[in-house]
SEMI-568602 format. One record per residue (C-alpha): residue in one letter; x, y, z; chain. Coordinates in pm, whole numbers. Example, Ala and Ser with C-alpha at 12.3 -4.5 7.8 and 13.67 -1.06 7.14 Angstrom:
2
+-----+--------+--------+--------+-------+
: res :      u :      v :      w : chain :
+-----+--------+--------+--------+-------+
:   a :   1230 :   -450 :    780 :     A :
:   s :   1367 :   -106 :    714 :     A :
+-----+--------+--------+--------+-------+
***
This chain:
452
+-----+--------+--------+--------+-------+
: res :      u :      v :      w : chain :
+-----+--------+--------+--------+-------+
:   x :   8099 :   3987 :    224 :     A :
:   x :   7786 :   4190 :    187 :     A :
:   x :   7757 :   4420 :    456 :     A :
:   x :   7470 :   4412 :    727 :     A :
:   x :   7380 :   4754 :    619 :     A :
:   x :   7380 :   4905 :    229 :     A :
:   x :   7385 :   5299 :    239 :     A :
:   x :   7363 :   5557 :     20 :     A :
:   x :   7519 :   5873 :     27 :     A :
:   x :   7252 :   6172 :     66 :     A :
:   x :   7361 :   6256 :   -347 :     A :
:   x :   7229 :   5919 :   -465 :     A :
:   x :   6890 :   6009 :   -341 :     A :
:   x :   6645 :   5954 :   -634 :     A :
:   x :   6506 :   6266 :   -756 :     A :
:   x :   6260 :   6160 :   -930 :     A :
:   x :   5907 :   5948 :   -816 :     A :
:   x :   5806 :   5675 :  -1034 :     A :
:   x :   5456 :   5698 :  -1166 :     A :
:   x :   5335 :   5338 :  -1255 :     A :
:   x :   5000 :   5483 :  -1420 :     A :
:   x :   5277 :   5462 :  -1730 :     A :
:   x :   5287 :   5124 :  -1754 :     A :
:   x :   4958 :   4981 :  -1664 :     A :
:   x :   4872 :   4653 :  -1900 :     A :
:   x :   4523 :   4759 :  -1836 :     A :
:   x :   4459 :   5144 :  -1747 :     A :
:   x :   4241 :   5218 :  -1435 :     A :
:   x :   3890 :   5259 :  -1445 :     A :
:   x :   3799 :   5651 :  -1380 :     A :
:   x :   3693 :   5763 :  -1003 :     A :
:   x :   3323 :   5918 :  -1030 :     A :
:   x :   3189 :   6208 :   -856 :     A :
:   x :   2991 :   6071 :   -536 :     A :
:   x :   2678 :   6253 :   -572 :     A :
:   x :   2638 :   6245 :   -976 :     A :
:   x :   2836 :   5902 :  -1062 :     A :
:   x :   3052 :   6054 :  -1370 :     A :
:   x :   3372 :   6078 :  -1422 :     A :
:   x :   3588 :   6322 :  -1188 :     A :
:   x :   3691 :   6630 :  -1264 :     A :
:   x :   3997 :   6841 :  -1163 :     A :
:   x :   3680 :   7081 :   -971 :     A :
:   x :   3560 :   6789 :   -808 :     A :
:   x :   3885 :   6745 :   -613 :     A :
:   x :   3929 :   7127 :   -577 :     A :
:   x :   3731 :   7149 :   -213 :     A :
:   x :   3985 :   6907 :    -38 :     A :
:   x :   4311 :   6902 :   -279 :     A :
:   x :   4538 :   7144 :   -358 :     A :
:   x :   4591 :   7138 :   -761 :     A :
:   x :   4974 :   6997 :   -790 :     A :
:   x :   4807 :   6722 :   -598 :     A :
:   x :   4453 :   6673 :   -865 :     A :
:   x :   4739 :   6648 :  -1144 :     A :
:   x :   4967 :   6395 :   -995 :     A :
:   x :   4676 :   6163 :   -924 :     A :
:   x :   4598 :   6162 :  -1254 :     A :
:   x :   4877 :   6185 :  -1469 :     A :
:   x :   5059 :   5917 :  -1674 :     A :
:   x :   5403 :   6068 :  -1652 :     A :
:   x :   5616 :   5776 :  -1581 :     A :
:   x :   5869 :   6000 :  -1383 :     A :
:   x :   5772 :   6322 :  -1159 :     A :
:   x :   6057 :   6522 :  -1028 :     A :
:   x :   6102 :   6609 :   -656 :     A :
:   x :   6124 :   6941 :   -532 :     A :
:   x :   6419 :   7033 :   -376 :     A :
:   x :   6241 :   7183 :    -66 :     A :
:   x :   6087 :   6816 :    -44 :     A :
:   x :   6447 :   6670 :    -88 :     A :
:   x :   6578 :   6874 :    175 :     A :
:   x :   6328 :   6767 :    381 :     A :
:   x :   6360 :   6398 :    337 :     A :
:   x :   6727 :   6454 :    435 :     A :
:   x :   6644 :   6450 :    782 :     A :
:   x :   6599 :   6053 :    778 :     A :
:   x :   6667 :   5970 :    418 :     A :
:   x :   6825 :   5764 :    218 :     A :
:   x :   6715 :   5470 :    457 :     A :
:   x :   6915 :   5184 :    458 :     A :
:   x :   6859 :   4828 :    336 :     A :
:   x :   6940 :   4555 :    597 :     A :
:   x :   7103 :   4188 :    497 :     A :
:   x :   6898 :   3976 :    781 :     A :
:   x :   7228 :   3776 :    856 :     A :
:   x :   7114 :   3647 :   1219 :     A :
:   x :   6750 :   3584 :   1101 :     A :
:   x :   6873 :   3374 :    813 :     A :
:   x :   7137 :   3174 :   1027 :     A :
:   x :   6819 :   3107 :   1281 :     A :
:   x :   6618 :   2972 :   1018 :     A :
:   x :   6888 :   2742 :    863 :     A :
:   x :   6767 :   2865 :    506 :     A :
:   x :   6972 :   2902 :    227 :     A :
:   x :   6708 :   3204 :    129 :     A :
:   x :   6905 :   3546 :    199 :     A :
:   x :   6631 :   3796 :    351 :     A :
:   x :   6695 :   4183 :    228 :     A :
:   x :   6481 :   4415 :    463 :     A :
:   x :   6454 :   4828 :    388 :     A :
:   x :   6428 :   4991 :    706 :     A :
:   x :   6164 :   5269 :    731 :     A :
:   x :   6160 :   5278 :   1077 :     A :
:   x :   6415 :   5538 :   1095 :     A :
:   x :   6252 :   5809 :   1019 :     A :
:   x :   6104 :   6089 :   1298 :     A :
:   x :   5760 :   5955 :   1263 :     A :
:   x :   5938 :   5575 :   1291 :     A :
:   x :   5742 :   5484 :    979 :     A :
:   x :   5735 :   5530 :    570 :     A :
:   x :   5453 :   5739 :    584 :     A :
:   x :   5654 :   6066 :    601 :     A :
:   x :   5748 :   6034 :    257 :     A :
:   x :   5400 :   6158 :    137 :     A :
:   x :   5288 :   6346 :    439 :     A :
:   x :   5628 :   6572 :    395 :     A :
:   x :   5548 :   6603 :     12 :     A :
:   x :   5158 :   6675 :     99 :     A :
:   x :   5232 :   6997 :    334 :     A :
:   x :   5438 :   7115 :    105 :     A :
:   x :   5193 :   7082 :   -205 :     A :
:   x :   4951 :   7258 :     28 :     A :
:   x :   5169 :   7549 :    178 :     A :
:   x :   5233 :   7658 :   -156 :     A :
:   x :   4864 :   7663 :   -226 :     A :
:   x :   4773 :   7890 :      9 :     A :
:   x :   4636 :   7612 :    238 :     A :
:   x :   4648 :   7686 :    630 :     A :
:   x :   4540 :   7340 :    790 :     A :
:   x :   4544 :   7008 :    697 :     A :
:   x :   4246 :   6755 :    859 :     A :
:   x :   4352 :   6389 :    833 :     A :
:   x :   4221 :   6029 :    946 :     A :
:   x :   4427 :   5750 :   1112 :     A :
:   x :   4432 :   5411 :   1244 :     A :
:   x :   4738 :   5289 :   1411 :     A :
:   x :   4851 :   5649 :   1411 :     A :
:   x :   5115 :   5611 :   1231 :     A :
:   x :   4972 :   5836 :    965 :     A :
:   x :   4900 :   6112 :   1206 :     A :
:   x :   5184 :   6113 :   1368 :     A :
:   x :   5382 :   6153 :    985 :     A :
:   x :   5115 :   6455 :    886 :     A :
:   x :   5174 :   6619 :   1228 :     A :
:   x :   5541 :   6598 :   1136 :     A :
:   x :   5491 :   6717 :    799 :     A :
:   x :   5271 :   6997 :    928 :     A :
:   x :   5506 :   7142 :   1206 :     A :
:   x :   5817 :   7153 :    926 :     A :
:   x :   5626 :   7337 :    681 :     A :
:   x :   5388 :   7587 :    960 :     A :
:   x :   5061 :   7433 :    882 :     A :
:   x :   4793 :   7337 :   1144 :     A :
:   x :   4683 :   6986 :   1168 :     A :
:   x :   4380 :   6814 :   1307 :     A :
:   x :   4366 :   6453 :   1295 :     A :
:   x :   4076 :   6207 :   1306 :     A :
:   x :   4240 :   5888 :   1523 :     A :
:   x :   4000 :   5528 :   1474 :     A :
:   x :   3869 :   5530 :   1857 :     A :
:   x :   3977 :   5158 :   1950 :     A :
:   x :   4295 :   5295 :   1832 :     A :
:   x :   4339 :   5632 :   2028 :     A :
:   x :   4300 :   5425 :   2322 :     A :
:   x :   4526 :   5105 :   2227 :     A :
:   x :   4791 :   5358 :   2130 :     A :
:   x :   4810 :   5645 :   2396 :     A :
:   x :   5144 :   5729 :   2285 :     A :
:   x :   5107 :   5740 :   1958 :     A :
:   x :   4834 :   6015 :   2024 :     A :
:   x :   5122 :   6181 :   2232 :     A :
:   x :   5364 :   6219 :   1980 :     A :
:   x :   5086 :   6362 :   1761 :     A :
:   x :   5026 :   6633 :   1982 :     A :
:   x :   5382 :   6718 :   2036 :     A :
:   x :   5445 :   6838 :   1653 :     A :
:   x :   5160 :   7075 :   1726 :     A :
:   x :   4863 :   6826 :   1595 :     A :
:   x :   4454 :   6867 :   1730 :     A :
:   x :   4401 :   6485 :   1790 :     A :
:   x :   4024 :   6335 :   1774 :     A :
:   x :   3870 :   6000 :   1901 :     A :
:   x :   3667 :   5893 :   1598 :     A :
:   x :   3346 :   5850 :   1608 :     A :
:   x :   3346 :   6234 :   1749 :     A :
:   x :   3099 :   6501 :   1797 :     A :
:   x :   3283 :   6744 :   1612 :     A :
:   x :   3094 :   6606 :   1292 :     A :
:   x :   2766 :   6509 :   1086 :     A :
:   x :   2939 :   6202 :   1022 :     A :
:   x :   3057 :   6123 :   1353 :     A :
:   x :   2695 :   6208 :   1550 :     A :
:   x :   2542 :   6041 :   1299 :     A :
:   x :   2721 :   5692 :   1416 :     A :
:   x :   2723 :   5767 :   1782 :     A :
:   x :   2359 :   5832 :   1775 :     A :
:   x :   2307 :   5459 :   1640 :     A :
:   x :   2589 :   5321 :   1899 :     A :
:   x :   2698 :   5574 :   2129 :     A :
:   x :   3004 :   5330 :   2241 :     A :
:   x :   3135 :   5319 :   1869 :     A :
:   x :   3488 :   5264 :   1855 :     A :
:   x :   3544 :   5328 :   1493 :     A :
:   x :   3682 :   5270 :   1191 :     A :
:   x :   3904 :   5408 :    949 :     A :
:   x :   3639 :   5480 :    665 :     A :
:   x :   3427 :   5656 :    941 :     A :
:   x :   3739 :   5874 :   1016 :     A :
:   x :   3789 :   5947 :    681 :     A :
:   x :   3404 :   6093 :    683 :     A :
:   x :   3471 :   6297 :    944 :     A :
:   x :   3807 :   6449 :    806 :     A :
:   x :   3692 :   6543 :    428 :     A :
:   x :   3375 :   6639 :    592 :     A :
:   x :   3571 :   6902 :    800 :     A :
:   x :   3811 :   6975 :    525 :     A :
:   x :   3527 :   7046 :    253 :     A :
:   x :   3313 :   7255 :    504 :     A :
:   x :   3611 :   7467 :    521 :     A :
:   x :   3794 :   7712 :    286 :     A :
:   x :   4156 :   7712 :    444 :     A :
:   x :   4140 :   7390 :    569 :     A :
:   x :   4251 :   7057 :    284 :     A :
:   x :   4212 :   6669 :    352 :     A :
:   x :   4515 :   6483 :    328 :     A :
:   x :   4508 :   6071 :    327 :     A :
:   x :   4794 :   5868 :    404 :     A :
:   x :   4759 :   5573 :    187 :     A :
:   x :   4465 :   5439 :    -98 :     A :
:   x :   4513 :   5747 :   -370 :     A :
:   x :   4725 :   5691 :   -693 :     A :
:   x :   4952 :   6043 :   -584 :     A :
:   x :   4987 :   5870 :   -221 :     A :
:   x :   5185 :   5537 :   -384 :     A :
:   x :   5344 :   5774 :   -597 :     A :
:   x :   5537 :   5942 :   -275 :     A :
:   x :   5588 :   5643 :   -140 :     A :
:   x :   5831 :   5487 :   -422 :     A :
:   x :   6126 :   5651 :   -324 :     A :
:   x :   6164 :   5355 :   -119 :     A :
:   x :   6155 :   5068 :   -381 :     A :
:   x :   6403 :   5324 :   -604 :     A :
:   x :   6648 :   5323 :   -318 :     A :
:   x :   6599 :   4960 :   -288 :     A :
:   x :   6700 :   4855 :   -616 :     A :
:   x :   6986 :   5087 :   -610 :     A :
:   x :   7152 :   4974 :   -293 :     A :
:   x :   7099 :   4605 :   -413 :     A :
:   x :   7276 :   4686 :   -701 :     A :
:   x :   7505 :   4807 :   -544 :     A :
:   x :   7611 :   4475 :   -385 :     A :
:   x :   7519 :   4308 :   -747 :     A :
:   x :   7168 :   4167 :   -593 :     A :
:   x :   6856 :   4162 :   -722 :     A :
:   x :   6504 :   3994 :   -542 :     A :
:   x :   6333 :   3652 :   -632 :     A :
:   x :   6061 :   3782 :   -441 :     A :
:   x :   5912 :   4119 :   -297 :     A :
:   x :   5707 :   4149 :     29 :     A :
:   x :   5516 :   4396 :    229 :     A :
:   x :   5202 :   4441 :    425 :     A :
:   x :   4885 :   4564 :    273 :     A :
:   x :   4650 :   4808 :    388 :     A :
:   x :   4542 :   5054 :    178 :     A :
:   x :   4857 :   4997 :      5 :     A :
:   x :   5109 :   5313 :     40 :     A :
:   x :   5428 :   5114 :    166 :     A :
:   x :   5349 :   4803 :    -80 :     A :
:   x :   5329 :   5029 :   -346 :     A :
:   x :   5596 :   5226 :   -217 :     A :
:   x :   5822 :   4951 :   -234 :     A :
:   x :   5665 :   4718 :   -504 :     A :
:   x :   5598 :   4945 :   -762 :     A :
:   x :   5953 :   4990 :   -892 :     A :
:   x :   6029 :   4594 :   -910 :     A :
:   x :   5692 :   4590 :  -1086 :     A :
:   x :   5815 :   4865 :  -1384 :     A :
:   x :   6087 :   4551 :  -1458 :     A :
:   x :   5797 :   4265 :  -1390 :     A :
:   x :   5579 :   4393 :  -1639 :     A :
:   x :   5858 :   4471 :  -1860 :     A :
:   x :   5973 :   4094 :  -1865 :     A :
:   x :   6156 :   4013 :  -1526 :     A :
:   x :   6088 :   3710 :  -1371 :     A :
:   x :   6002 :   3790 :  -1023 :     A :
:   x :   5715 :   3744 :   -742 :     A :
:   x :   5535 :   4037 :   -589 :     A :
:   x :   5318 :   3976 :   -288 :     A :
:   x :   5133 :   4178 :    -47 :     A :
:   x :   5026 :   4027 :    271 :     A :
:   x :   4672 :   4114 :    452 :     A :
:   x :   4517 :   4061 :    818 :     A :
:   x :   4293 :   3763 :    773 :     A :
:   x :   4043 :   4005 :   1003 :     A :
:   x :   4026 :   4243 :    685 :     A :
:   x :   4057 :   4032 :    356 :     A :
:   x :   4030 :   4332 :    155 :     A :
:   x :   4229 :   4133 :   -152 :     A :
:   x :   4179 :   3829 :    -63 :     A :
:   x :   3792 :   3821 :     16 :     A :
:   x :   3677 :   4129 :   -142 :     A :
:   x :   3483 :   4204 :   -444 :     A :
:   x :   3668 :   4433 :   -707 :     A :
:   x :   3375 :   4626 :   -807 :     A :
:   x :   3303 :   5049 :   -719 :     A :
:   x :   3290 :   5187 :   -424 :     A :
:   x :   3330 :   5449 :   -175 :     A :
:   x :   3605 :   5484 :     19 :     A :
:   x :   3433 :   5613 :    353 :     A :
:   x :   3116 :   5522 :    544 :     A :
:   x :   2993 :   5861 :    489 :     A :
:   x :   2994 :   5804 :    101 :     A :
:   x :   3155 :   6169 :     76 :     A :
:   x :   3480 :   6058 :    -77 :     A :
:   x :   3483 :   5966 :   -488 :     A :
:   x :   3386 :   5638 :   -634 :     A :
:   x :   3666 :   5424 :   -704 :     A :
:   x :   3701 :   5094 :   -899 :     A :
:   x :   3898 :   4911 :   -599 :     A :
:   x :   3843 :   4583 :   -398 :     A :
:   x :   3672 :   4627 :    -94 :     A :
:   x :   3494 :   4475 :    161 :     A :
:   x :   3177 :   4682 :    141 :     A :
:   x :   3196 :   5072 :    271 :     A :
:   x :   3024 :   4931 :    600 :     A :
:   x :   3254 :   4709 :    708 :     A :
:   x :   3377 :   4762 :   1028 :     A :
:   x :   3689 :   4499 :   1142 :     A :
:   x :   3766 :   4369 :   1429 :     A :
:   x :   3990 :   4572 :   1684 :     A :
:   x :   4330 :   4382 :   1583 :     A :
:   x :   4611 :   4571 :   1668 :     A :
:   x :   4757 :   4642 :   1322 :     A :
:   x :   4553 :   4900 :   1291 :     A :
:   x :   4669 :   5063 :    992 :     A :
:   x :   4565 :   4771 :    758 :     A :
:   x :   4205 :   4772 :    907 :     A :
:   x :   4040 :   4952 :    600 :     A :
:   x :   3769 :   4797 :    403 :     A :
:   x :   3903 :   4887 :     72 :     A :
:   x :   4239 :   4894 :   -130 :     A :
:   x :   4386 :   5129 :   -358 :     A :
:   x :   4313 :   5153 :   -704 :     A :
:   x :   4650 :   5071 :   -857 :     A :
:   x :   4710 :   4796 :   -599 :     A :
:   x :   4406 :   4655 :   -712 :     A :
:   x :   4432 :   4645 :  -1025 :     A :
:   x :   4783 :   4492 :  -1014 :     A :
:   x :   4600 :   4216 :   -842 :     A :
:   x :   4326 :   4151 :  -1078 :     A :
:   x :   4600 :   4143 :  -1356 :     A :
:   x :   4797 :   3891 :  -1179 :     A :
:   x :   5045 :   4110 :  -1125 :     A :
:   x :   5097 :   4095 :   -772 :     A :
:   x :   5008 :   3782 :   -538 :     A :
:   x :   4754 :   3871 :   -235 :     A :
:   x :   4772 :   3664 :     69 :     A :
:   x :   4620 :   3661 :    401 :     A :
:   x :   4772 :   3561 :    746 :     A :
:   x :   4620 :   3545 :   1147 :     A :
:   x :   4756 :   3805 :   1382 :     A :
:   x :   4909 :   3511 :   1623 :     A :
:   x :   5149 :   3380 :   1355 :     A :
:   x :   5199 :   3727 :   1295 :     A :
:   x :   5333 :   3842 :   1647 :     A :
:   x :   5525 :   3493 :   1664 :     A :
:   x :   5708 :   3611 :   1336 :     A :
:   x :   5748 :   3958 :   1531 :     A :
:   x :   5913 :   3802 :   1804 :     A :
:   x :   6130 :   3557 :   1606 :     A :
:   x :   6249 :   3874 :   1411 :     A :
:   x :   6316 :   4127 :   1696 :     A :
:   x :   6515 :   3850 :   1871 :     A :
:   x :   6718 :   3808 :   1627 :     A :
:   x :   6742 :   4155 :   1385 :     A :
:   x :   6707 :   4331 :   1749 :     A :
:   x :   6458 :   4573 :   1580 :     A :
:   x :   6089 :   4522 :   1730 :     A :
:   x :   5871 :   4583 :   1395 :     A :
:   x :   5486 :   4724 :   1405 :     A :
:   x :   5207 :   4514 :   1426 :     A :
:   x :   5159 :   4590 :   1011 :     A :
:   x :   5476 :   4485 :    913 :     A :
:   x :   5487 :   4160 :   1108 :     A :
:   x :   5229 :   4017 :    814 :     A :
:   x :   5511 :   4055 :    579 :     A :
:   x :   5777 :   3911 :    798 :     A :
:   x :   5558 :   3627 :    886 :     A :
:   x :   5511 :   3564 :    475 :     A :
:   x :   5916 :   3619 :    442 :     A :
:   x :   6000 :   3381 :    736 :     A :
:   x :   5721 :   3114 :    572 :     A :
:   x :   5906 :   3168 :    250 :     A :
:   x :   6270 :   3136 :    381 :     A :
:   x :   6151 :   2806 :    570 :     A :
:   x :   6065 :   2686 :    222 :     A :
:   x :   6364 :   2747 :     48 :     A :
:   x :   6523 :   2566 :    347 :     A :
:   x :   6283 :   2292 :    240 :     A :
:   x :   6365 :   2277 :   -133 :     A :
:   x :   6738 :   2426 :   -120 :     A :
:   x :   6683 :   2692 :   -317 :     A :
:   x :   6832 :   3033 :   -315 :     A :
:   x :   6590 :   3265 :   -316 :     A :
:   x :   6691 :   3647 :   -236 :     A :
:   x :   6408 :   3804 :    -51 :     A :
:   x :   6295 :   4173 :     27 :     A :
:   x :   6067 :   4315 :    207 :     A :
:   x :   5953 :   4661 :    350 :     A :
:   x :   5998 :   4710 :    731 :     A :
:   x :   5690 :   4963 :    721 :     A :
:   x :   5755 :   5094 :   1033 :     A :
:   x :   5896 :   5046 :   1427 :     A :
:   x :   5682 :   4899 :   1699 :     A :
:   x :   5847 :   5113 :   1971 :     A :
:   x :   5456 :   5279 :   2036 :     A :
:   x :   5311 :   4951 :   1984 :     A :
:   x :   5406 :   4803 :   2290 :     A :
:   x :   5096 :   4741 :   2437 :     A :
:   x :   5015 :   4504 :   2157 :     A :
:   x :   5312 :   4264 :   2251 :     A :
:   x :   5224 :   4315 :   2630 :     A :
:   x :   4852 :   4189 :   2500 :     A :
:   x :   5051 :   3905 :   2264 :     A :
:   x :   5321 :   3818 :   2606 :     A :
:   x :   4982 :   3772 :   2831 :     A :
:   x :   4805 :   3507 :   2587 :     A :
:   x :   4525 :   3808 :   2555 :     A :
:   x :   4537 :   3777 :   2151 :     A :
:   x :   4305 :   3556 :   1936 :     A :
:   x :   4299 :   3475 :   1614 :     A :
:   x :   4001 :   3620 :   1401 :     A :
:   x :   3907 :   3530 :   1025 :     A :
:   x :   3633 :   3754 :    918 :     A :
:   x :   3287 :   3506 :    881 :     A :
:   x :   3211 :   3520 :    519 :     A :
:   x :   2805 :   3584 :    599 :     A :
:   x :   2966 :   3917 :    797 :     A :
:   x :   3104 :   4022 :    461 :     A :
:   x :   2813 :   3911 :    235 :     A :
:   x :   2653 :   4097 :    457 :     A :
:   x :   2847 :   4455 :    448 :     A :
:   x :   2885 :   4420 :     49 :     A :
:   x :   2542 :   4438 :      2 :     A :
:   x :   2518 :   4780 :     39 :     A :
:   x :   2768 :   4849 :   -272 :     A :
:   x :   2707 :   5155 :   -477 :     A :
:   x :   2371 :   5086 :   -751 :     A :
:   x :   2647 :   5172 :  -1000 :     A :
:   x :   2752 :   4802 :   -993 :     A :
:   x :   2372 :   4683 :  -1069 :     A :
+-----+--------+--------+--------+-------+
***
């Protein structure tokens, strides 16, 4: 029998990242310079990137080796096991068998580390002393605080306000590795008294906290930006996962009909997807989808077209769907896949027909949660509930048609610091929210002239 859990030994780590700029049908479209609208250059990046970092996101290697500082590093949680959802599949009567790869388990109880551990340490060997960062759900801080207290580096973090207060604990944990955390909109900023002057009871969003952070990064000579998701050397962190994947499924002779994951701005999708999409590209016949909050229909709604990736219009140009750089979503509680654009690579994947977008309502989303939890015993985050809810939708049709699907999907993170949004779900205080499409007519008007 295949066991509930498929480990690897600390030795059959990859050591290696998978770049998928390789293998691209159709290359990306350069990122331009904000202020001039050409092409970027490697001194365009240099105010807010350390250069190990400038070459990664642009290089076309198809494999980039690990450092072994990095390795040791991801030791502390890693390799992460993949999970044969036994009791889930039993409970849905489906002849599907449901693969899960449990990111949880690491300090920050999400995949994010797997950047923000290789970021700090691209940094620290630049000479960098701080690191300013945005995030939404927090589970991004909370990685980069993580990252920044293993390799000495200070750490100020720009938290999306509706956020910081949803998630106290999250905040908490933040400020235990050492981290300076900020409501965003703040006053510490242009960016941020710019929006509070408009609406002083602002309660954010993540391309506004993105503003603020490269706006304190650039502004200051020891201090870097870091992001947690969107950028091509982001993804490329994140597919140690998908690497592990296949190898632990091979090791029980499996291989998926189907790959799932949340979407935000795309780090554990890629993370996980990227890998299976080398062999898709290459011939195999299987599905890819990410899965998107029906509040924020970045793939699903948006326009693929360039634009900014913060309010503030500081960061590059980048050929990406989006939902305008204005947008501001509604306060669901996965807050890490309320940003208005997507990354690059994901994108593009999309608009080749690489990868399937879909979008799903919070409510079906929590009831997915709960269905899981009872029945896996792990309580997920808010994010990763859109995938389980497309996985559990997907099972229930094999049970339908009979067929045999195998099924994986990326459990992005815990929800052990997301409890108030299942208290919220428990009291009936959740609604379901599709974003009107005159709202988003609306905030794409505003697009860079580039597109005229």
């Amino acid at each position: 029998m295949i066991p509930y859990k498929i480990h690897l030994e600390e030795h059959e780590m990859p050591t290696q990242w998978y770049n998928i700029q390789a293998d691209l049908p159709n290359p990306l479209k350069p990122s331009l310079n904000p202020q001039t609208q050409k092409p970027l250059t490697p001194d365009d990046l240099s105010a807010i990137f350390p250069m190990p970092l400038i070459l990664q996101e642009v290089s076309t290697e198809r494999w980039i080796d690990i450092p072994e500082d990095i390795l040791n590093a991801y030791k502390l949680w890693r390799p992460s096991p993949v999970h044969r959802a036994y009791n889930l599949e039993k409970a849905l009567n489906t002849p599907a068998k449901i693969y899960y790869k449990q990111e949880g388990v690491s300090p920050a109880g999400s995949h994010k580390p797997n950047t923000a551990i290789a970021q700090a340490y691209y940094n620290k060997i630049s000479g960098i002393k701080r690191l300013a960062t945005e995030t939404g759900a927090g589970q991004w801080g909370s990685a980069l605080s993580l990252a920044c207290s293993t390799f000495g580096l200070e750490c100020t973090v720009y938290m999306v306000k509706v956020s910081y207060y949803q998630k106290p604990y999250r905040r908490s944990l933040m400020e235990v590795w050492g981290a300076n955390v900020i409501p965003s909109p703040s006053d510490q900023t242009n960016s941020g008294r710019n929006i509070l002057e408009k609406d002083p009871d602002a309660m954010g969003s993540l391309g506004l906290a993105i503003s603020e952070a490269v706006e304190d990064a650039a502004t200051k000579e020891d201090t870097n930006y870091s992001l947690g998701s969107v950028l091509n050397h982001v993804l490329l962190h994140q597919t140690i996962i998908g690497l592990e994947s296949k190898a632990q499924l091979d090791k029980v002779n499996e291989y998926p009909d189907v790959v799932v994951a949340c979407c935000g701005g795309g780090s554990n999708f890629g993370g996980i997807a990227f890998p299976f999409l080398y062999d898709k590209i290459n011939g195999k016949d299987i599905d890819i989808i990410a899965v998107e909050p029906a509040a924020c229909p970045t793939l699903t709604r948006g326009e693929f077209t360039y634009d900014y990736g913060d309010t503030a219009r500081l960061t590059p140009l980048v050929m990406m769907y989006t939902l305008g750089h204005d947008f501001v979503p509604p306060g669901i509680h996965a807050g890490g896949l309320r940003y208005h654009g997507e990354s690059p690579l994901v994108s593009q994947l999309v608009k080749d027909n690489l990868v399937e977008a879909r979008a799903v309502n919070q409510l079906g989303c929590f009831e997915a949660a709960l269905q899981f939890t009872r029945n896996e015993g792990i309580l997920p985050a808010p994010e990763t509930s859109h995938a389980i809810r497309t996985v559990i939708d997907l099972a229930l049709e094999c049970k339908e048609s009979g067929e045999e699907k195998t099924i994986l999907f990326n459990l992005s993170g815990h929800g052990h610091f997301d409890l108030t949004a299942y208290d919220d779900y428990l009291a009936g205080k959740l609604k379901d929210y599709e974003y009107p499409e005159e709202e988003i007519k609306k905030s794409l008007q505003d697009l860079p002239k580039i597109n005229l």
